[in-house]
N, C-alpha and C positions, 0 to 999 in steps of 0.2 A: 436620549442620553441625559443622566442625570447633570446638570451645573455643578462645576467646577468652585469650588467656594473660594472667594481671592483671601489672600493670605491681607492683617494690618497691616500698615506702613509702618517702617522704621517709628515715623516721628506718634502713630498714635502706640507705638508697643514701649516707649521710651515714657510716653505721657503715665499710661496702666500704672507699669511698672512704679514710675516715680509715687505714684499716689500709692498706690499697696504698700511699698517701702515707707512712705513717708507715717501713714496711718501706723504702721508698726512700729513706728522708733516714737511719736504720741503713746503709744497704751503699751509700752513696754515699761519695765522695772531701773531700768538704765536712763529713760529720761526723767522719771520722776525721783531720782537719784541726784543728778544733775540740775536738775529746779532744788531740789531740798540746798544744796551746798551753793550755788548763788543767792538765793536766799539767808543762806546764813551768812554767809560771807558780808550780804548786806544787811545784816539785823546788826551783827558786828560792829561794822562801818559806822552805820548810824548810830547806835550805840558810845561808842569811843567818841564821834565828834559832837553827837550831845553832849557829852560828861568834861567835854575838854573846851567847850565852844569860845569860850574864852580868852583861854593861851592862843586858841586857833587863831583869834581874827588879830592876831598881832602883825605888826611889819615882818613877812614875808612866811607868813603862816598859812596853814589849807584852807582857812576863809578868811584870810585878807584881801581877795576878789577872788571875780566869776570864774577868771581863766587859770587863775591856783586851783581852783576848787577841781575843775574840769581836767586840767592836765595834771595834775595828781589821782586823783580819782579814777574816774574814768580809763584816761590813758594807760594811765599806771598798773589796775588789775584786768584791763583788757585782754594784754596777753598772755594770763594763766587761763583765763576763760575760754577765749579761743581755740589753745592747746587742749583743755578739757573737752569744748564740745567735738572737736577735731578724732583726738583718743577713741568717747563714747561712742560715738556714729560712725567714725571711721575706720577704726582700727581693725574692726575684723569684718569687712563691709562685702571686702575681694576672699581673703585668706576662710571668714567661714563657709565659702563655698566646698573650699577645699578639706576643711578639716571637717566639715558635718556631713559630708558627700553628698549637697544638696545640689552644686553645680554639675554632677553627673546627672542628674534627672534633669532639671535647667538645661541645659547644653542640646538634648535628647529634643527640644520642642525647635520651631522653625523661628528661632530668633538670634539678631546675630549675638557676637559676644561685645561688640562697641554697644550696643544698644544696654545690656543688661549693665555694664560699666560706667556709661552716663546717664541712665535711669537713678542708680545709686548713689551716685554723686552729687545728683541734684537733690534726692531725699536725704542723704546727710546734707547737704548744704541748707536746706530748708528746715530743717530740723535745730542747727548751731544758730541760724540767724532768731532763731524763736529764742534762743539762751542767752544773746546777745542783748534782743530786744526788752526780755525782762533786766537783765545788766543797768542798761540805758533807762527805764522806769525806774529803779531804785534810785540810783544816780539821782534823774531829773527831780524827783520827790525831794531827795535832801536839798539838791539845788534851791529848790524852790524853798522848802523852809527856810533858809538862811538868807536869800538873796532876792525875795521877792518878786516884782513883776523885770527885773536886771537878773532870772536865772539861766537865762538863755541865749547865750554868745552866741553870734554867727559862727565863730572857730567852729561849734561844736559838729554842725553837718560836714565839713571836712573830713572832720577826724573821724567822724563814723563812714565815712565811706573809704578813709584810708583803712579804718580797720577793717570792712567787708574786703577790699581787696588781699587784706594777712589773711583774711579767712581763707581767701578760696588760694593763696601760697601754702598754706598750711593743710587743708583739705586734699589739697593736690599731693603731697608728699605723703600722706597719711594714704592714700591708695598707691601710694608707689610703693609703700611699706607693706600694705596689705597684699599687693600681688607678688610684689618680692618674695614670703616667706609664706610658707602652706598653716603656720599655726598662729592663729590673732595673737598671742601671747607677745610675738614678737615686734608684731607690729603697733601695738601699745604702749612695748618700753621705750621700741628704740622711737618714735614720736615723740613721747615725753622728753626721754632726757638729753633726743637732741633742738629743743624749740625750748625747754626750761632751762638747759645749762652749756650742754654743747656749742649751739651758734654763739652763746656768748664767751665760752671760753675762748672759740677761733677767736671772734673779733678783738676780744683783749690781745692774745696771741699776736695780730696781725698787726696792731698797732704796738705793740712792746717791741716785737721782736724785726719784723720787717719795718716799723714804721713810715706806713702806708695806707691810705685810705682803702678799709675793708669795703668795698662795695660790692666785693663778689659773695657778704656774710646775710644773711637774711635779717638776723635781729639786726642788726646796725639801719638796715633800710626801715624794718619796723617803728623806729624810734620816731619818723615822719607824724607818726599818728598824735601824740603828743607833744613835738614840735611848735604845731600849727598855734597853738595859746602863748607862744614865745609873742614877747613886744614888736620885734622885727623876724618876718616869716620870709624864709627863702624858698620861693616857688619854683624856685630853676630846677638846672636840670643839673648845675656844678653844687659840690659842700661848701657851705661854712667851714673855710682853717682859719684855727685860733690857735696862737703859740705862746705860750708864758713862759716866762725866764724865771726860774729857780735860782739865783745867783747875780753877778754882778754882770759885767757886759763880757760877752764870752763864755759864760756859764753855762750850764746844763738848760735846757728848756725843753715842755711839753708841748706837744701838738695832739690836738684833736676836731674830729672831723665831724659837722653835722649835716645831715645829708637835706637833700633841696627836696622839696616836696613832689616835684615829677622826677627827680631820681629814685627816689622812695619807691615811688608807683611802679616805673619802668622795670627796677630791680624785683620787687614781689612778684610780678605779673610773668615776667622772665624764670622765675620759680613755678610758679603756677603750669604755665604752660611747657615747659621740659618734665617736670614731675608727671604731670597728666597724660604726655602722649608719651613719655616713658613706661608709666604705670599699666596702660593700655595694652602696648607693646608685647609685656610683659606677660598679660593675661589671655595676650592673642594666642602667646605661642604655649601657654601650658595645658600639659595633657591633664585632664580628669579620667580619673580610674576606681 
């Protein structure tokens, strides 16, 4: 009687998968798309604060120190980048299965559907961290010209691991979008313009209107990332409220809330992981036809 051939494990058909995926989003025309426009972004960048370096190093300018420089910079266009590698690799990761009807052939082999879900999600994630890292090269380069052997604040490993962890809140919604809707289209927009404009409209919203600390808004937790270069960093896990008076005593005042840096975390991760096994959920129960 001929043997019976055993089927891979989960953990090595997760591995395959990641690496096939991940080699394809490398020699595809979308990531070398994505490198061209961080790149520009930084020729730009550098660019402007050569031409300006001057004005810059004045009292309270982007190279009046390291942690200007960094928490402007870096923090600051982090989260477009993010959202972009997120979009590219993300967006139609789940939903092209559906719309190319390649997850009907897929489906048809003895693998489960959690496997083919976090197989891809770790090749987009391995894929945005490679956009991130060229990000952080440019960066560091200018750091270094203007700052010398003082280009490199301890802040700054914080804040890159705050911002891996928006990666993978963002990541994580980006396949919940993709399994929600059968055509990438949608799950492109609605990514974008809710991580570019949306969470920050709620959170204006939430602090105008209810006057309240947004903590249930992603961007607001976001904001951790570039915090960490503030003079006095709050590592809790409560915000910074600061109230200012508009007026004499009695008057109108503003309050606003900056979140602690394990609030920050707790709340992304909190994203991450309902997005993820939502997203999953999702892909468990849809038919391919």
């Amino acid at each position: 009687m001929a043997a019976v051939a055993e089927l891979p494990s989960s953990m090595s058909q997760i591995f395959q998968l990641t690496k096939n995926q991940y080699r394809e989003y490398l020699s595809s025309r979308r990531y070398l798309a994505l490198v061209g426009i961080v790149v520009a972004i930084g020729a730009i960048l550098s660019f402007v604060v050569y031409h300006y370096h001057d004005t810059l190093q004045g009292p309270g300018g982007l190279l009046s120190s390291n942690l200007a420089f960094y928490g402007s910079v870096w923090a600051g266009a982090l989260g477009l980048i993010v959202v972009l590698a997120a979009v590219f690799f993300g967006g139609d990761a789940i939903a092209g299965e559906f719309q190319n009807k390649t997850g009907y052939f897929l489906m048809g082999l003895p693998i489960r559907r959690a496997t083919v879900y976090v197989g891809k999600w770790i090749a987009a994630f391995g894929a945005s961290l490679s956009i991130l890292g060229l990000w952080l090269a440019i960066v560091l380069l200018n750091g270094a010209a203007y700052f010398g052997t003082d280009f490199l604040p301890w802040q700054l490993v914080p804040s890159i691991i705050l911002g891996i962890v928006y990666l993978m809140a963002v990541l994580g919604a980006t396949f919940l979008f993709s399994s929600l809707f059968k055509t990438s289209a949608y799950g492109f927009v609605l990514t974008a313009i809710l991580f570019l404009f949306g969470f920050t409209l709620l959170q204006d919203l939430v602090l105008g209107l209810v006057k309240i600390e947004p903590w249930m808004v992603i961007s607001y937790a976001s904001g951790a990332i570039g915090d960490v270069f503030a003079t006095n960093i709050n590592w809790g896990l409560a915000a910074t409220v600061t109230t200012v008076s508009l007026g004499p005593r009695g008057g109108a005042t503003i309050t606003s809330y900056t979140p602690g840096v394990a609030e920050g975390v707790i709340i992304m991760l909190a994203y991450f992981v309902l997005s993820s096994v939502a997203g999953l959920l999702l892909f468990e129960r849809e038919e391919f036809s």
